[in-house]
C-alpha positions in Angstrom: -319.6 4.3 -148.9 -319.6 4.8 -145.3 -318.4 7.8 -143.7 -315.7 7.6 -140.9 -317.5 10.1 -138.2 -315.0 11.5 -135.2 -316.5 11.7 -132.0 -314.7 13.9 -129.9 -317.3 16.5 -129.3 -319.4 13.9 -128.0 -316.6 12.6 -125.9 -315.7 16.1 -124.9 -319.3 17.2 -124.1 -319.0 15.8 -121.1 -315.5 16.3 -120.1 -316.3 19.2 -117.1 -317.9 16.0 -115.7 -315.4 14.1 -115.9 -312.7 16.1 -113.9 -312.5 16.4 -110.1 -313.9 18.5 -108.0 -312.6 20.9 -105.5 -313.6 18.2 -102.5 -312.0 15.3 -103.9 -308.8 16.8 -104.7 -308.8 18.5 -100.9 -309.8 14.4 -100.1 -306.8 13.1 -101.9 -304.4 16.0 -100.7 -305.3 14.7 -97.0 -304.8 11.1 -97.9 -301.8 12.2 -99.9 -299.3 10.8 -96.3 -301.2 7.3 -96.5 -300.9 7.0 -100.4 -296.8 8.0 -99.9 -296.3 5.6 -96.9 -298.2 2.6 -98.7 -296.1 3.5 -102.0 -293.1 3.4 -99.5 -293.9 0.1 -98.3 -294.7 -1.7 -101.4 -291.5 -0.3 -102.9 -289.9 -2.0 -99.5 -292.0 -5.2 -100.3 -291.0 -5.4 -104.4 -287.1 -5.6 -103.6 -287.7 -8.4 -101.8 -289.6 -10.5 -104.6 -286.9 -12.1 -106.2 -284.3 -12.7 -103.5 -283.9 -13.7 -100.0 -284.8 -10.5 -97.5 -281.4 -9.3 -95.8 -281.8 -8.2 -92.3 -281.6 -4.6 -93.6 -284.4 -5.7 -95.9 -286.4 -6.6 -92.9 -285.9 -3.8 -91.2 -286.9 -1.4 -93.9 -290.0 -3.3 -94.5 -290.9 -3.5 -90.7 -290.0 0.7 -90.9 -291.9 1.2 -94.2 -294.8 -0.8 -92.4 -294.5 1.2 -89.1 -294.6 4.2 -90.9 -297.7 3.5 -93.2 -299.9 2.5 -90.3 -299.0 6.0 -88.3 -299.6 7.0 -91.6 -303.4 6.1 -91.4 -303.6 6.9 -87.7 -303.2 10.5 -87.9 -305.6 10.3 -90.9 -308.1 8.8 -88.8 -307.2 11.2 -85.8 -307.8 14.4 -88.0 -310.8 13.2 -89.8 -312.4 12.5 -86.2 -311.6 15.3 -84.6 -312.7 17.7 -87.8 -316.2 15.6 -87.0 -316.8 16.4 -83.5 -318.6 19.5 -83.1 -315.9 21.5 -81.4 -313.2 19.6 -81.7 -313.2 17.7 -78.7 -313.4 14.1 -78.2 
């Protein structure tokens, strides 16, 4: 007869591992702009899939796109100037 064994505490033995840590969640909070303006645009991007894009399509992918590239801009901007050693370039 074999015996059906569960195996949570070795699944939950390492399961303070497996959760973020206090950097990566700060990490993703400053990324969180990028990750809403790239959701925006491929929102923007999936209406258009099945049809012919309307001018007002256009234009809210060419916003959506605009938008996600300032988007990663500033990100760049803050992460360089939290680099430089006193904050100036």
């Amino acid at each position: 007869m074999n015996h059906i064994v569960t195996v949570q505490e070795a699944v939950t033995a390492f399961g303070d591992f497996l959760e973020p840590t206090d950097a990566e969640l700060a990490a993703i909070e400053q990324e969180m702009p990028v990750i809403l303006a790239d959701v925006d645009l491929l929102d923007a991007q999936i209406t258009t899939l099945d049809r012919v894009p309307s001018e007002v399509d256009e234009r809210r992918i060419r916003r959506a796109r605009r938008r996600a590239l300032a988007a990663r801009v500033a990100l760049v901007n803050r992460t360089v100037d939290a680099s430089l050693p006193g904050g100036a370039a």
